[in-house]
C-alpha positions in Angstrom: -50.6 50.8 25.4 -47.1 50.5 23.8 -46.2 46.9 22.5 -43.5 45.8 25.3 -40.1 44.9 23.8 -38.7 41.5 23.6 -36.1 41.0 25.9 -32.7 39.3 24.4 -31.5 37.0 27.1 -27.9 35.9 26.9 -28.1 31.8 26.7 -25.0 31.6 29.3 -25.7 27.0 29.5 -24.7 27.3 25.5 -21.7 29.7 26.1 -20.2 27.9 28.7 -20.8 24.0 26.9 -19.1 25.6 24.2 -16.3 27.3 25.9 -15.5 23.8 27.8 -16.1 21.6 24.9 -13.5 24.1 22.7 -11.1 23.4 25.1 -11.3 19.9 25.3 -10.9 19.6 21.6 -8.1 22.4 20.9 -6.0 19.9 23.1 -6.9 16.5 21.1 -6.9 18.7 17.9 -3.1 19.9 19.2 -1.9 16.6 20.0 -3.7 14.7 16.7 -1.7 17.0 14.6 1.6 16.4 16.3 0.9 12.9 15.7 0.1 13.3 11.8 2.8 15.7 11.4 5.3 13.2 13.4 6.6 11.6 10.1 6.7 15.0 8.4 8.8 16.3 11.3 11.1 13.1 10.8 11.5 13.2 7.3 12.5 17.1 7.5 14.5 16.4 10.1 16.5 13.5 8.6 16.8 15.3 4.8 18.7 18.1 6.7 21.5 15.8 7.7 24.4 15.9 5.6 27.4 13.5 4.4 30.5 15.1 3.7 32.9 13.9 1.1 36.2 15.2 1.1 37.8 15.5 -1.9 41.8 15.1 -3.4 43.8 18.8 -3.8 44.4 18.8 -7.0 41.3 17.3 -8.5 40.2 19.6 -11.7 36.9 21.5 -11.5 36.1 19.1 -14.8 36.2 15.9 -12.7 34.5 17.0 -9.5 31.9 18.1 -11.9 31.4 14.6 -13.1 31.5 13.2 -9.6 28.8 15.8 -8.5 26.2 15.1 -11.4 26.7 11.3 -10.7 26.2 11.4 -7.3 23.0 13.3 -8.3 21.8 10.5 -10.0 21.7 7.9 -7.6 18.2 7.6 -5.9 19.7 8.6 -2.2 20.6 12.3 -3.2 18.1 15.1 -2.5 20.5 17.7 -3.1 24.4 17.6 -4.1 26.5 20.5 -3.7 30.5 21.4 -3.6 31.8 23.8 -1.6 35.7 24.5 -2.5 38.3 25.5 0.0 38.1 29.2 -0.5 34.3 28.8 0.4 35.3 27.2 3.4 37.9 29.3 4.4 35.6 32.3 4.1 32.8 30.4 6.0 35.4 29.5 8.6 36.6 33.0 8.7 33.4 34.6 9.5 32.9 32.2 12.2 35.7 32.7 14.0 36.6 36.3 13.5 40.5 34.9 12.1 41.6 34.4 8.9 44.1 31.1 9.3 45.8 32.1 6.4 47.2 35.1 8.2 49.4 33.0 10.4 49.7 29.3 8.3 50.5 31.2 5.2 47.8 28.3 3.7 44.4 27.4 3.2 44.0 24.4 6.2 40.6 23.6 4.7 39.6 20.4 1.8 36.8 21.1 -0.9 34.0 18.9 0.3 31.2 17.6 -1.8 28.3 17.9 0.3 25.0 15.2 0.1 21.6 15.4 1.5 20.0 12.2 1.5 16.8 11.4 1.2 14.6 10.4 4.6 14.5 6.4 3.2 18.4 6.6 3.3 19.1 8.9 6.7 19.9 5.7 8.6 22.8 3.7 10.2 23.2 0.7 7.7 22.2 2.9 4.3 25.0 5.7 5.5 27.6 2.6 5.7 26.8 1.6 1.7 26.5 5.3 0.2 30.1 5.5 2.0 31.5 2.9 1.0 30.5 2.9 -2.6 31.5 7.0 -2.6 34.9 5.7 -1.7 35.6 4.0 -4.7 35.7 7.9 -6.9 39.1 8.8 -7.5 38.6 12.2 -6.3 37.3 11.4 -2.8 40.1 10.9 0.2 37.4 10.3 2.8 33.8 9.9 4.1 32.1 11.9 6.9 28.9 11.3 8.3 26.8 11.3 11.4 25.9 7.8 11.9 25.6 8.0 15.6 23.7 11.2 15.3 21.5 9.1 13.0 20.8 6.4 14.8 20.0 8.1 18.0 17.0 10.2 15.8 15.6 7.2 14.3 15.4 6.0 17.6 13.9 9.0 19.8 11.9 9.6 16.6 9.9 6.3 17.1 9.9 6.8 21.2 7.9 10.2 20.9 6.0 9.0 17.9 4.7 5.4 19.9 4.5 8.5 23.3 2.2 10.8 21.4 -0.6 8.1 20.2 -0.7 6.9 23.7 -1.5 10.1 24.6 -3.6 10.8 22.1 -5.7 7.8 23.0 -5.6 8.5 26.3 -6.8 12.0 25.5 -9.4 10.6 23.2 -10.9 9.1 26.5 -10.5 11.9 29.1 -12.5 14.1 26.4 -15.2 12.0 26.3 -15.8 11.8 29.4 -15.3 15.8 30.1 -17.4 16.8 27.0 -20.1 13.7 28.9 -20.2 15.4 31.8 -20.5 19.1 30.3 -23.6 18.2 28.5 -25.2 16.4 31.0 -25.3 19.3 33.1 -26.4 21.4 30.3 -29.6 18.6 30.4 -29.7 18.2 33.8 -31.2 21.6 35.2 -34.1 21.0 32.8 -35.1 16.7 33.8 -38.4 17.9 35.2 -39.0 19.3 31.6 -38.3 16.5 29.8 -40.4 14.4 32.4 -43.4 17.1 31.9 -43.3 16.5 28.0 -43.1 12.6 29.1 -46.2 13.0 30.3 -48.2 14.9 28.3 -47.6 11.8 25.9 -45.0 13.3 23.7 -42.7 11.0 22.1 -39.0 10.2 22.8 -37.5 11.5 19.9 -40.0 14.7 20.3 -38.6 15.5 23.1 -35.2 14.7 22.1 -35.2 17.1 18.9 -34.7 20.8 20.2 -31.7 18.8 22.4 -30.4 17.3 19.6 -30.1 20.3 17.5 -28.8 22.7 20.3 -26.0 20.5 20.8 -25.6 20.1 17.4 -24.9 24.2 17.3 -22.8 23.3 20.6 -20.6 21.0 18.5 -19.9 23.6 15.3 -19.5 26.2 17.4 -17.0 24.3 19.8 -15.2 22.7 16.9 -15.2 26.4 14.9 -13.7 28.0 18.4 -11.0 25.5 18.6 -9.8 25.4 15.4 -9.6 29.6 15.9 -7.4 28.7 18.8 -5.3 26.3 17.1 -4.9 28.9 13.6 -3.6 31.7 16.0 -1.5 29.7 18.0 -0.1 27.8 14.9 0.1 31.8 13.1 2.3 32.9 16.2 4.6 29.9 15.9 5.4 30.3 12.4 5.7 34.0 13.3 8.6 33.5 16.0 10.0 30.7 13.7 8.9 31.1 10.2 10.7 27.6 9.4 8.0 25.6 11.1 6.6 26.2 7.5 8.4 23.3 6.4 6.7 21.2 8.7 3.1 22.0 7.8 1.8 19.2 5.9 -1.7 20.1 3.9 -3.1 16.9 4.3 -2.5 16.5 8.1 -3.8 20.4 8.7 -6.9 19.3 6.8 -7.5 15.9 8.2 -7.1 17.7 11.7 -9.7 20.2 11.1 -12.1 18.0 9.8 -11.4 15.9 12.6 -12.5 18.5 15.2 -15.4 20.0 13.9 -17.0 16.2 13.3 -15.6 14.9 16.2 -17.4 18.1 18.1 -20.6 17.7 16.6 -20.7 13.8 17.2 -19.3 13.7 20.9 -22.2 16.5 21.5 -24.8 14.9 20.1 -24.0 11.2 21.3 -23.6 12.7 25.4 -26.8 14.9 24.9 -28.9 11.3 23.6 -27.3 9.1 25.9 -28.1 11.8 29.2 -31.7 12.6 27.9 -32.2 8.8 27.3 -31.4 8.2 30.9 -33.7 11.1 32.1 -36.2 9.7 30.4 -36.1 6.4 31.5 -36.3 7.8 34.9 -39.5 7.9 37.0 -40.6 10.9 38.7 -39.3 10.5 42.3 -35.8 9.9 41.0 -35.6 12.8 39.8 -35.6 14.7 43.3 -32.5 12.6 44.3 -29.5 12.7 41.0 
């Protein structure tokens, strides 16, 4: 007689745990990273506001040189740059389709010297001294910032930021008790099992090891799944908007990913000993009615 062959069954309980559980923890992996990435989002955010400082006609390319490189010292500036009034005039040009000088037989536009502050100093009260104190250079006729504009992102910055932990927290919860609920069903269908081994006088943690360890796979394969989902969602982001680049902070990506996969396997592993603990404590006509 020919040996018979060994069927392959497909384990559908593990597919499906790990399908939900991936789920569950590419939304709290989504979420945690917006909340680590928050102040990088900020920071980027605020560094891309500019000041504007007009300068004098007349003023020598000599002594707006020396104004540019000591503005470059001070600890606010991230990046100093002048822009004369031809560049302007061309930039204003292409934006409108009309050269003014056409019809005003002049260039309208003033050289600016153009700041971008560093995050500690993009705020209402730091704006006020930076002007003031770039007011006292001969060269400069006035100061333009956004100090409104400021103030208003500082403060929806902080909003979202205090909105997002809440949620995460909340999130934190509602996982638990989804990923709970996943793997006691996965242990549920096989309670007569576990009472079986009860009685044949193996030990708790006997019985507990193969369930341990298969929701131990459950967890690295759940955690490996999300973080999948959360590579090609991030990869087709930064593909529509290659800027969101910027925003990607190494230490936040890592700290996230590390975060799901132990997460995963310690959510897993903590449902599946709490359910089989409770099965176990059971007695056999109980059983017949959960």
């Amino acid at each position: 007689m020919g040996k018979k062959k060994k069927k392959h069954t497909i384990d559908v309980q593990f597919i499906t745990a790990c399908i939900s559980t991936s789920l569950v923890l590419l939304l709290l992996g989504t979420v945690a990273f917006f909340v680590l990435t928050a102040n990088s989002l900020s920071v980027y955010v605020r560094e891309n506001l500019e000041l504007s400082a007009l300068v004098h006609d007349g003023t020598t390319p000599a002594e707006v040189d020396r104004v540019v490189k000591r503005i470059e010292a001070q600890p606010y500036a991230k990046e100093v740059r002048f822009i004369s009034k031809d560049e302007v005039l061309q930039q204003e040009t292409a934006l409108m389709g009309v050269d003014p000088t056409e019809f005003l037989g002049l260039n309208p536009y003033t050289a600016s010297i153009e700041i971008r502050l560093k995050a500690d100093y993009a705020n209402g009260d730091s704006l006020a001294w930076i002007g003031e104190r770039l007011r006292h250079e001969a060269c400069i006729s006035d100061i333009s910032y956004p100090s409104d504009l400021v103030n208003n992102l500082n403060g929806n910055i902080r909003k979202i930021s205090l909105v997002m932990l809440v949620l995460a927290l909340a999130l934190l919860l509602i996982s638990f008790a989804l990923i709970n609920n996943t793997i006691k069903l996965t242990i549920y269908s096989q309670r007569f099992l576990l009472h079986t081994m009860k009685l044949v006088g193996a030990g708790w943690s006997f019985i507990r090891r193969p369930f341990m360890v298969r929701n131990f796979w459950i967890g690295i394969a759940s955690g490996l799944l999300a973080l999948a989902m959360m590579s090609g969602g991030a990869y087709a982001l930064m593909h529509y908007e290659p800027r969101l680049v910027e925003l990607m902070d190494v230490k936040a990506v890592a700290l996230v990913a590390a975060g799901v996969m132990l997460f995963g396997v310690l959510i897993t592993m903590i449902c599946a000993r709490v359910s089989i603990n409770r099965f176990l404590r059971m007695k056999a006509g109980d059983l017949y009615y959960i």
